[in-house]
NUKOLZA-591353 format. One line per field, with one value per residue (C-alpha): residue number from 1; residue in one letter; x, y, z; chain. Coordinates in nm, 3 decimals. Layout:
<rs>
resi <- c(NUM,...)
resn <- c(A,...)
x <- c(X,...)
y <- c(Y,...)
z <- c(Z,...)
chain <- c(A,...)
</rs>
This chain:
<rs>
resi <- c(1,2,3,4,5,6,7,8,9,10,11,12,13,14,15,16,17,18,19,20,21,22,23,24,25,26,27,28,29,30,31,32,33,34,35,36,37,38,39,40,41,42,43,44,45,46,47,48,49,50,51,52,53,54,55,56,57,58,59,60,61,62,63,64,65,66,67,68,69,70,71,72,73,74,75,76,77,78,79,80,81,82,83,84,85,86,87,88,89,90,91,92,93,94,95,96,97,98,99,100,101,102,103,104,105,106,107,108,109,110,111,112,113,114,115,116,117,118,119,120,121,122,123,124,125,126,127,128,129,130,131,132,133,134,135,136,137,138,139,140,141,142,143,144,145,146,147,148,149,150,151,152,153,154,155,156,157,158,159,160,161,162,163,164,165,166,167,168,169,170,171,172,173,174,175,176,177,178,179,180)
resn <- c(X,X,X,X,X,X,X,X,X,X,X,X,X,X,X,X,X,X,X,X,X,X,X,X,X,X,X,X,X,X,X,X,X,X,X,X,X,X,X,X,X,X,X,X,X,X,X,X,X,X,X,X,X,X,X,X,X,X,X,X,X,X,X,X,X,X,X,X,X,X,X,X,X,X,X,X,X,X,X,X,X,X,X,X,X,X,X,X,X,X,X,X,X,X,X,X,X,X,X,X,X,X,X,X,X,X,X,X,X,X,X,X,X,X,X,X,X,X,X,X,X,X,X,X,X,X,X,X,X,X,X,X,X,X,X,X,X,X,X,X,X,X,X,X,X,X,X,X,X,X,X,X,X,X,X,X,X,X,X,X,X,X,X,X,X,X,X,X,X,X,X,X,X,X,X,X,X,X,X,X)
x <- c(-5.722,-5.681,-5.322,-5.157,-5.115,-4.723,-4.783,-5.022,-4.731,-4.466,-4.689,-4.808,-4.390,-4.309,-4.631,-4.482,-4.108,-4.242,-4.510,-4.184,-3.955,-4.210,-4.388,-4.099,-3.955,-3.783,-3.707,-3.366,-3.241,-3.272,-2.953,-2.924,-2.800,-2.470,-2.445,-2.202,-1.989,-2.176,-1.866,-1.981,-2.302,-2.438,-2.735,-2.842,-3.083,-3.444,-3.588,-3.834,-4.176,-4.336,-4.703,-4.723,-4.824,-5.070,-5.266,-5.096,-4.881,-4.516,-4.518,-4.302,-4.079,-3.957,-3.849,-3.641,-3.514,-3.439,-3.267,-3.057,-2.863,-2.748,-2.353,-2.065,-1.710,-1.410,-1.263,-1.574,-1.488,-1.133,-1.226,-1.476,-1.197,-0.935,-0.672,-0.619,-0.347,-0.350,0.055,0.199,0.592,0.821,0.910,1.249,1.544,1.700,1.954,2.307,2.359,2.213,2.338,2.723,2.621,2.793,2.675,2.954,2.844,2.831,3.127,3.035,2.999,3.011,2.698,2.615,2.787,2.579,2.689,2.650,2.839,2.779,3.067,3.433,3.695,4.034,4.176,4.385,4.657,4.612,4.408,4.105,3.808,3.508,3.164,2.964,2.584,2.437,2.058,2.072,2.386,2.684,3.019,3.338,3.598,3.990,4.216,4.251,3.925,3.744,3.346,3.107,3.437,3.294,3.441,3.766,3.845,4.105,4.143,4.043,4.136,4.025,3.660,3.561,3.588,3.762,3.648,3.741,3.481,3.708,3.497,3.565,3.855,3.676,3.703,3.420,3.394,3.152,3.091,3.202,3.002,3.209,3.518,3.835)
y <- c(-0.338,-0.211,-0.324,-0.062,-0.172,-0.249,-0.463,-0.688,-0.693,-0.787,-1.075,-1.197,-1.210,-1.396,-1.649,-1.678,-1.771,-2.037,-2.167,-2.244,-2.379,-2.594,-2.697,-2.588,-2.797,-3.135,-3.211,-3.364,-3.018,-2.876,-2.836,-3.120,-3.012,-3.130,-3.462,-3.421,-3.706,-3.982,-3.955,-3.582,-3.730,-3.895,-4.014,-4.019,-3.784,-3.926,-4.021,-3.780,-3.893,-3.830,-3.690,-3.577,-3.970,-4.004,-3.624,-3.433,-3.126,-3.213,-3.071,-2.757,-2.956,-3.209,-2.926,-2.745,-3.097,-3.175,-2.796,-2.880,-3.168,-2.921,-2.939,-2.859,-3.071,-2.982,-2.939,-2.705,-2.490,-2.437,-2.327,-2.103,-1.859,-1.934,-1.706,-1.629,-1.401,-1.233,-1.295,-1.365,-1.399,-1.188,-1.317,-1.547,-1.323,-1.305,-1.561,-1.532,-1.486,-1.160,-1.015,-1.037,-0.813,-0.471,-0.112,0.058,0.461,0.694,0.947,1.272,1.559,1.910,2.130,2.308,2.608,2.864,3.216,3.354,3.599,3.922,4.052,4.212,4.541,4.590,4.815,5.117,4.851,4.602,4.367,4.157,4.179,3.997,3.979,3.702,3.685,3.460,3.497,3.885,3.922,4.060,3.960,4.136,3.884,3.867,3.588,3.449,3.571,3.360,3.370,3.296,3.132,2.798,2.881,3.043,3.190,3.083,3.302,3.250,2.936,2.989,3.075,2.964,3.132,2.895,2.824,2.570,2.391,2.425,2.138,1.897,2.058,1.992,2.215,2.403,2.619,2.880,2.957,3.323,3.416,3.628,3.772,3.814)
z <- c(2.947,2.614,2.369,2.178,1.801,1.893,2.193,1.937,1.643,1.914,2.065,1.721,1.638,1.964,1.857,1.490,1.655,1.901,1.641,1.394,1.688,1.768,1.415,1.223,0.901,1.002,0.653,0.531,0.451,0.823,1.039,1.310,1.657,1.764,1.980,2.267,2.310,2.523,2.764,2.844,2.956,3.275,3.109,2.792,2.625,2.635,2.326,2.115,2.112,1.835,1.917,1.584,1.502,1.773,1.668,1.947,1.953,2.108,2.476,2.546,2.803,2.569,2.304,2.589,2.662,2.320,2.310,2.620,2.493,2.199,2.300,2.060,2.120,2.229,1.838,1.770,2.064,1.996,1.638,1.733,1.836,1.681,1.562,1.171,1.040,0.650,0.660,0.369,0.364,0.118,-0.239,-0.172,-0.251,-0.649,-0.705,-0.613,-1.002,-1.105,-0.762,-0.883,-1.145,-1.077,-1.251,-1.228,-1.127,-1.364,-1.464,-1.350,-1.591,-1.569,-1.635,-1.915,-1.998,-1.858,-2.033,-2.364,-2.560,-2.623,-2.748,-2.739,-2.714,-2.662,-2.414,-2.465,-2.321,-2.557,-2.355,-2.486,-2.293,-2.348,-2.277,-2.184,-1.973,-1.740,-1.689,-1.627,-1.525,-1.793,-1.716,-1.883,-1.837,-1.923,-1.964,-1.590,-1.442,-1.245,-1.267,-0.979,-0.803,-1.048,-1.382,-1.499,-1.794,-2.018,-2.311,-2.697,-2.924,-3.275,-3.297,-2.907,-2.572,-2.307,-1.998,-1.699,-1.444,-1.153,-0.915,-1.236,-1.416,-1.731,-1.964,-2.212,-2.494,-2.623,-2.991,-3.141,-3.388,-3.625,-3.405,-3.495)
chain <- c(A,A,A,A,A,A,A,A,A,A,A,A,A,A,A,A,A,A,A,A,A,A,A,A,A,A,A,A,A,A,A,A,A,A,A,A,A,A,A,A,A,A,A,A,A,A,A,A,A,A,A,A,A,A,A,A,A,A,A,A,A,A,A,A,A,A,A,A,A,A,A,A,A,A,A,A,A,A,A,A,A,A,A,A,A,A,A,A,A,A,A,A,A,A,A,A,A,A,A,A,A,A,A,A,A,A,A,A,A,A,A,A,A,A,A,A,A,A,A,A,A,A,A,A,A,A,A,A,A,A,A,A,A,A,A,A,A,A,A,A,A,A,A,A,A,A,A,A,A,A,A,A,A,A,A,A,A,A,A,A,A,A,A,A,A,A,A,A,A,A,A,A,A,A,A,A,A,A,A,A)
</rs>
């Protein structure tokens, strides 16, 4: 019978493992196996022989024995699988102090006048009209007019064109250049 290649790397691996569980370092820096409690035991492990002192190689039974006493405690199982949370509770609140403090909300304003002017006539009737644009829109407005059902128009006073923010009642003026 003939062994592929693989077959020889696979059995030459399995010889390496049991060569170093068997021979393998027993120095000071090697992991000892947990003791169980003697309680936990009927009888007490045997004790390893060491063959090593009398030219022999240990016997495969007494490593499988030595294996078989390998028994964590009760505290190690319990921690094994033991819950853990990432939790981390909210900052404490501010003091009482810096919540009396009150900002009082602000006054509301009206927006910015949103027309210009363009200019003026008078009527055959003697009334003023005047001429004012909003974006693309021209508006030719007389004392009393309302505009966009937001703004009505007052008159003149001196060199400014009056008009009222109805929502706010606030009033506003816009700049004449020039006109009488």
């Amino acid at each position: 019978m003939k062994i592929a290649p693989r077959e020889k790397a696979l059995i030459g691996i399995a010889l390496a493992v049991a060569g170093f569980v068997a021979f393998g370092p027993s120095g000071s820096n090697t992991v000892e196996p947990a003791r169980a409690p003697a309680a936990t035991h009927a009888t007490p492990p045997p004790e390893p022989v060491d063959r090593a002192a009398f030219g022999e190689p240990p016997p495969v039974g007494g490593i499988m024995t030595r294996l078989a006493h390998r028994v964590a405690g009760a505290a190690a199982d319990a921690a094994l699988f033991a819950t853990h949370s990432w939790y981390t509770p909210p900052p404490p609140p501010p003091p009482a102090a810096t919540a009396a403090i009150v900002v009082a909300p602000p006054v509301p304003t009206a927006p910015p006048l949103p027309f210009a002017y363009m200019g003026s006539y008078r009527r055959a009737g003697g009334k003023q009209v005047y001429f004012v644009t909003r974006n693309d829109r021209i508006y030719d407005v007389s004392a009393g007019d309302t505009l966009d059902g937001v703004y009505t128009f007052e008159g003149l006073s001196g060199a400014n064109l009056v008009f009222t923010y109805k929502p706010l009642k606030v009033r506003q003026t816009l700049a004449v250049d020039g006109e009488p």
